[in-house]
C-alpha positions, 0 to 999 in steps of 0.5 A, a space after each residue: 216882065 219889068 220892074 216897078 219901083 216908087 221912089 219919093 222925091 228927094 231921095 235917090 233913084 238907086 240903083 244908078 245906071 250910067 253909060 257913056 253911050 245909050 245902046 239902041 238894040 234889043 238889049 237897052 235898058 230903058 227907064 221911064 220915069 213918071 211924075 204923078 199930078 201931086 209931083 209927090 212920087 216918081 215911078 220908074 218902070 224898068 221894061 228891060 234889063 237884058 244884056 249880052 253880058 252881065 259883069 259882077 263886080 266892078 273892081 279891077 277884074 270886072 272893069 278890065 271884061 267890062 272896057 274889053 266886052 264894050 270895046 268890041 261891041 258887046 253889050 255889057 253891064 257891070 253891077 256892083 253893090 257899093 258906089 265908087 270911089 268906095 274903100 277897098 283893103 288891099 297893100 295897093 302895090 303894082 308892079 311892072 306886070 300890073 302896068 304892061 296889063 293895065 295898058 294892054 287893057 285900057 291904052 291909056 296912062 295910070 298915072 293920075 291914080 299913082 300915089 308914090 314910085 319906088 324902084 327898090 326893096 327892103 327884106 327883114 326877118 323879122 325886126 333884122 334887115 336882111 337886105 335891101 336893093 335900090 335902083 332896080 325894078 319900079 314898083 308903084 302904089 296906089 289907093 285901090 278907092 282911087 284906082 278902082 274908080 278910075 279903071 271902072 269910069 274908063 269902062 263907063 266911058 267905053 260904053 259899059 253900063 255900070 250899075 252901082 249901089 246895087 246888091 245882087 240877091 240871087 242868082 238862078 242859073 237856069 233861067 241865066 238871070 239874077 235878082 237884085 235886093 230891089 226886086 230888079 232882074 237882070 237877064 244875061 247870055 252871059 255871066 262873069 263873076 269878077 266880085 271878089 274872094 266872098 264872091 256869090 257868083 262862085 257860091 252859086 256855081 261850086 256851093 262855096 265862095 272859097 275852102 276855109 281850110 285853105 284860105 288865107 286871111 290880111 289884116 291891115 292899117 293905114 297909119 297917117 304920115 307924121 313926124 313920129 312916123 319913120 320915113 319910109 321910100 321903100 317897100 319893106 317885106 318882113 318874114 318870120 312874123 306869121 306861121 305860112 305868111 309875111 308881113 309888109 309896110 308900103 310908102 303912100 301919099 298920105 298915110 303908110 300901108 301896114 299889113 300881115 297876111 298869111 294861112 288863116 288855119 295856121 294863125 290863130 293869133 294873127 291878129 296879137 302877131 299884127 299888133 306885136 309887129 306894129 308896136 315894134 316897127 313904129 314903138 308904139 301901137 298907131 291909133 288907126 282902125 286894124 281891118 281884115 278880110 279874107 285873101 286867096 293864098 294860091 287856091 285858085 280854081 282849077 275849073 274858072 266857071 261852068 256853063 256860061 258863067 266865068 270867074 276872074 280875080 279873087 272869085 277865081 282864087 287868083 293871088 299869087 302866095 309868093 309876091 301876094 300879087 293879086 291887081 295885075 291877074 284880075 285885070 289878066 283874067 277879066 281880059 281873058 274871060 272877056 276876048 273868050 265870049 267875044 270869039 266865042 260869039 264871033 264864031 257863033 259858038 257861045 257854047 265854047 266860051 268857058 272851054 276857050 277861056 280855060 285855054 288863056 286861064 291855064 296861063 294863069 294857073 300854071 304860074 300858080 301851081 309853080 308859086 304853090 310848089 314854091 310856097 314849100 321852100 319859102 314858108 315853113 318855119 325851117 325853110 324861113 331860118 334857112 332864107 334868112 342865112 342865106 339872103 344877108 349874103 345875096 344880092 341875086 336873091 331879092 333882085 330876081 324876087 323883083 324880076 318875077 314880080 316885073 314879069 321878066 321871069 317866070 315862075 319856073 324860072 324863079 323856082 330852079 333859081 331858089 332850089 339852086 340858092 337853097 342847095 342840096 344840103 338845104 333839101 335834105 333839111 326840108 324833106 328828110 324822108 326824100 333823102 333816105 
């Protein structure tokens, strides 16, 4: 059945769909708009809102699925309930890895949406610079209202449908269909849930969007440039501020990104900590507006969907702990999920979809149990005085914390390398009852 919906004239035809190319198959979507004789009211009756795959999502995960999907001729259509450019709470860094996805992905440059590049880093422990290396590894920042709109019009222009400004209300699973708050219904074979760590298409699959015993929590600012504040050109990490968590400021455009992250569980106060830290790194209190949201801190999912239905990014639990990476493996893993169907229709097995994505996802997830293992060494409050001792004295430490985030190392290279630093006396330090 379709949906029927009145608007008055002047106000906008919501939600808006968008695609580069008109799909002309069974699968379209096709509006047809109606003016009544007293040119008071059109009336859009949607007749068909099928498609192959319906994305959730149009951040970096969805987008990167959707351009992926459209690319091999597989009719997609990405929903998202907000209209781009819209606001998005993130650090806004990427890093090398971010890079080499992006333009496996998307073939094209990134530079327009590139605010400032730094090759180097500064490590505090608390207010104490420990460390700082220059001439290293580019790292790049970004706005993720900017960047977000671009990946998103990149899969527009391949021939995604993009539906904006669209609130996904329900989502049955067994009908493979989904209702938005207008009473449109869209029908898929196949769904990716690309929207984010409160994601719905999670709760609806594991009763749950994410375990509040093991999520984490950001708090963050941007504080606008001027000359009482510092000039920054480095990204600077700060240890020791929270309990299982860090702190960071990262040069932009126009205004400083200034954030602390960490387990909610073990951070009642984050928010006084948050303020504490700003106080003292700009002596006084920014004026800016302090917002926070939810972050996955390494509990990623170990099963990525179920039936037909997929998760990718921050649905999927994807932020790496150590480096707080979460851009370059929502992009990975909306690839992923999306070649995954493209085989599995290739060879008309759509049944195999999620079976054949766990296989690239476990590529993934194996980095993420050893970030998670590393957690361990880095985090405790034992751990963290033990770091800051042992970095003043090393300039190998935050170069290869660079190359991990440069993807030049693995993670289980980057674990033997911290255990090795750390020493043996060390262990025993952290894990008194494995040394007797």
């Amino acid at each position: 059945m379709g949906a029927l919906r009145i608007h008055r004239l002047g106000a906008p035809l919501t939600p808006a769909f968008e695609s580069e190319n008109t799909p002309q198959h069974p699968y379209s979507k096709f509006n047809i708009l109606l003016r009544t004789p007293a040119s008071k009211f059109i009336v859009t009756i949607n007749l068909v809102s099928k498609f192959q795959v319906v994305v959730v999502g149009g951040g970096p995960a969805g987008s990167s699925a959707a351009h992926t999907l459209a690319a091999a001729g597989i009719n997609v259509c990405v929903i998202d309930r907000s209209v781009f450019p819209r606001d998005k709470l993130c650090g806004g860094l990427l890093t090398l890895r971010s890079q080499k996805t992006f333009q496996a992905i998307f073939k094209t440059d990134w530079s327009p949406v590139i605010q400032t590049k730094s090759n180097g880093a500064r490590l505090y422990f608390k207010q104490q610079l420990l460390n700082a290396v220059t001439d290293h590894k580019d790292i790049f920042f970004t706005c993720r209202r900017d960047y977000d709109a671009f990946l998103l019009d990149l899969a527009r222009k391949r021939g995604a449908t993009v539906v904006q400004g669209a609130q996904v209300q329900t989502i049955d699973l067994k009908e493979s269909s989904l209702k938005l708050s207008d009473g449109t219904i869209f029908h898929f074979d196949f769904l990716i849930g690309a929207d984010g760590v409160n994601s719905l298409v999670a709760k609806t699959v594991f009763g749950e969007a994410f375990n509040r015993d093991t999520i984490g929590f950001g708090l963050e600012m941007e504080v606008p440039l001027s000359t009482e504040v510092p000039t920054v050109t480095e990204p600077e990490i700060y240890f020791g501020l929270l309990d299982w968590g860090y702190g960071w400021v990262f040069p932009k455009g126009k205004t400083l990104t200034v954030g602390v992250g960490g387990l909610l569980k073990k951070n009642p106060k984050m928010r006084e900590d948050f303020e504490n830290f700003l106080t003292q790194r700009f002596g006084r209190l920014p004026a800016a507006k302090i917002k926070g949201h939810f972050i996955p801190f390494g509990d990623f999912r170990k099963t990525p969907g179920r039936g037909n239905v997929l998760l990718c990014g921050d649905a999927a639990g994807l932020v790496e702990p150590i480096t707080g990476e979460g851009i370059a493996f929502a992009m990975l893993s909306g690839s992923f999920a999306a070649e995954s169907i493209q085989e599995a229709l290739s060879a008309a097995r759509p049944q195999s979809a999620l079976e054949l994505y766990g296989e690239r996802y476990a590529t993934i997830a194996g980095s993420f149990r050893q970030a998670n293992f590393l957690r361990y060494l880095l985090f405790p409050k034992t751990s963290q005085f033990l770091f800051s001792k042992a970095l003043p004295r090393s300039q190998s430490i935050p170069r290869r914390h660079l190359d991990l985030m440069a993807d030049e190392l693995s993670h289980a290279e980057y674990a033997k390398f911290i255990l090795k630093k750390s020493g043996s006396g060390a262990l025993k330090m952290l894990f008194p009852s494995r040394s007797k």
